[in-house]
N, C-alpha and C positions, 0 to 999 in steps of 0.2 A: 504493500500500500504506500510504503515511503517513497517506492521506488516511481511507483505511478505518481505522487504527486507532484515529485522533484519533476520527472519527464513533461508532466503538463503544465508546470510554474516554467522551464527553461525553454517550452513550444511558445507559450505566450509572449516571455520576454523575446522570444525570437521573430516573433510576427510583429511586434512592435517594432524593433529595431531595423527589418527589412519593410516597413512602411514611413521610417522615418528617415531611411536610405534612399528611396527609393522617393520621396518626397523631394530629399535634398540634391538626388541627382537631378529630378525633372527643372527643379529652379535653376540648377547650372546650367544646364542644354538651354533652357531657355534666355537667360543672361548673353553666353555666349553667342544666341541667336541673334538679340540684340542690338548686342554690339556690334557683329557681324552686319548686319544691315543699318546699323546707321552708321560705320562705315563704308559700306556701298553707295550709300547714299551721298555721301560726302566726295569720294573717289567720282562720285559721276557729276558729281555738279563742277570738280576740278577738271575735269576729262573737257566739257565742256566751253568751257572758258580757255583753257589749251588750245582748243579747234577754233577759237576767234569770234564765242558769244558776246555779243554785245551785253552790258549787265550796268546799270544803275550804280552812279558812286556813293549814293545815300540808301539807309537800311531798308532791306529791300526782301518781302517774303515771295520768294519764287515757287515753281510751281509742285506739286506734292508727288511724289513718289509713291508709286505699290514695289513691296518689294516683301518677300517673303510671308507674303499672307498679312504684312503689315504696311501703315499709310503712316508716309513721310513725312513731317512738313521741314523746308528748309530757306533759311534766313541769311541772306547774305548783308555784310558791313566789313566797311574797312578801317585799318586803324588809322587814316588822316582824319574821320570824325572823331577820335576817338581821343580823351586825355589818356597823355603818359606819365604813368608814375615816375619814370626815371625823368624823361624830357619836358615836363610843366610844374611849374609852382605848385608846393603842396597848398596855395589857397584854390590855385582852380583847380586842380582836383578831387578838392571835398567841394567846392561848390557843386560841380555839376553833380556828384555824388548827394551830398544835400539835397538839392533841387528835386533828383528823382525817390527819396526818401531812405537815403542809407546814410548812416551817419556814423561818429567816429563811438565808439561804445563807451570810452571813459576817458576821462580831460589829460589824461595822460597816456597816452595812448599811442604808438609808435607811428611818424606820421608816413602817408603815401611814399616818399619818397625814401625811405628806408628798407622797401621791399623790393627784390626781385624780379617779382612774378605775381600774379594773380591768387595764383593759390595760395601762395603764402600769405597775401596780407587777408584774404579769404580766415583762413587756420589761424592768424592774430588776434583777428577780430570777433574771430568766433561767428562767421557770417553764420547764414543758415544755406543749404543747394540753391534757394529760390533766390535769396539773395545775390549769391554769387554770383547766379546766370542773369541776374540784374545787373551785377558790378562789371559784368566781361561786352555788355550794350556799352557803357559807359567810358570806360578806360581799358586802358593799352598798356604792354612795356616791348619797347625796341618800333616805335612808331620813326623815329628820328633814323635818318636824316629827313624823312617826310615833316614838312609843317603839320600844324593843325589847320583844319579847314572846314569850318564850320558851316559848310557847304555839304560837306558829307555826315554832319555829324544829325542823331534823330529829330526829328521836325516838318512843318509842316514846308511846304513848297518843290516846286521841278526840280527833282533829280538832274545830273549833268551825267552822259552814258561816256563808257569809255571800253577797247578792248585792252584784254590782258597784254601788260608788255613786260620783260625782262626786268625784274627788282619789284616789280608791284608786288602786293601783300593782298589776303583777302582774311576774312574772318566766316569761315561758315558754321551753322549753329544745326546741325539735324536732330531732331524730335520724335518721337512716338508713344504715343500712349499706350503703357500697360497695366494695367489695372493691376493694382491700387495707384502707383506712382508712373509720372512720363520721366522716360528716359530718354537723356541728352546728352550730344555728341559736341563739344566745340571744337575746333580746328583752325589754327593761324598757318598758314604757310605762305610762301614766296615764289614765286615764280621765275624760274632761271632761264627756259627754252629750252634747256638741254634733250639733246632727243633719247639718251639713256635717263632721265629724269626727270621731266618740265619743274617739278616741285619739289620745294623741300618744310618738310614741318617744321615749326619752330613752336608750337604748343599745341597741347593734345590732353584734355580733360573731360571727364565721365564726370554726368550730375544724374541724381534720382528725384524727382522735384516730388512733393508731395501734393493731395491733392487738396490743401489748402494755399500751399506755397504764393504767398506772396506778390503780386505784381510787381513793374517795374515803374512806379508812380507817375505821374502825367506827365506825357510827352508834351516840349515848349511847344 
């Protein structure tokens, strides 16, 4: 009888343990799926611009992608609209950052220009994902030697179009919703022409946005 109960206390524990495998594999394959397609998605809208798309130098939502059973959406902007942490006054940096409702979290507080990268001043600041993919509209790092040009930056009025040319920069943002959270793709890269590589990344970050997350407060 012990022997039976032991065997059906260690069958149980083993049907849980292979539905909680078996759980946490379907989430991987799925993830990886993902990502898998919202890098494709990203790869085709650079593929694109390579071949000599004309494309809006202000931020710009193109058109939506089907791609593995899932729908695309994808955002183009460049970083001349964009402040640089490294290349602009940490006062216009947190204005425009103020302006859209992100602010410095404590009066001492490590300022823009002390950060590298996105994500780090992101992890300082303790942003939230929704945040963040608010903070990456906004600002830039390695925008320089490009000016600002607040021609491209969000807002109302006529876009100015231009084709891809060697040194340009683009900022694409691909999107898809997976219930419970959408999942996002950012991507900075440059454009070389090389015909072994037209591009080269130069940032590449995964967000999970919740599905309360935050807007990116009113556009001027």
């Amino acid at each position: 009888m012990s022997f039976a109960f032991g065997l059906a206390v260690f069958g149980t524990a083993l049907a849980v343990g292979l539905r909680a495998y078996l759980a946490a594999s379907t989430t991987q394959q799925r993830d990886i799926l993902d990502r898998i397609t919202l890098e494709s998605a990203v790869n085709e809208t650079l593929g694109r611009f390579a071949a000599g798309e004309v494309h809006s130098i202000k931020p710009t939502s193109l058109a939506e992608l089907d791609l593995n059973q899932r729908r695309v959406a994808v955002d183009l902007s460049l970083p001349e609209g964009k402040r640089d942490l490294k290349g602009d006054p940490d006062t216009a940096v947190l204005e425009i950052l103020q302006r859209h409702g992100l602010t410095v979290p404590e009066q001492n507080a490590a300022p823009p220009s002390n950060f590298a990268s996105l994500e780090g001043l992101s992890r300082a600041w303790r942003l939230s994902a929704g945040q963040e993919d608010c903070l990456r509209r906004l600002a830039t790092v390695g925008r320089t030697p490009e000016v600002y040009r607040p021609e491209a930056a969000p807002g109302d009025g006529e876009g100015l179009m231009r084709t891809i040319t060697a040194g340009d920069q683009v900022d694409v943002r691909a999107s898809a919703t997976a219930s419970p959270a959408t999942k996002v793709l950012w991507v900075r890269a440059r454009f070389t022409g090389a015909v072994d590589g037209p591009w080269r990344v130069h940032d590449y970050r995964r967000l999970s946005l919740g599905p309360s997350s935050p807007s990116c407060g009113p556009v001027e």
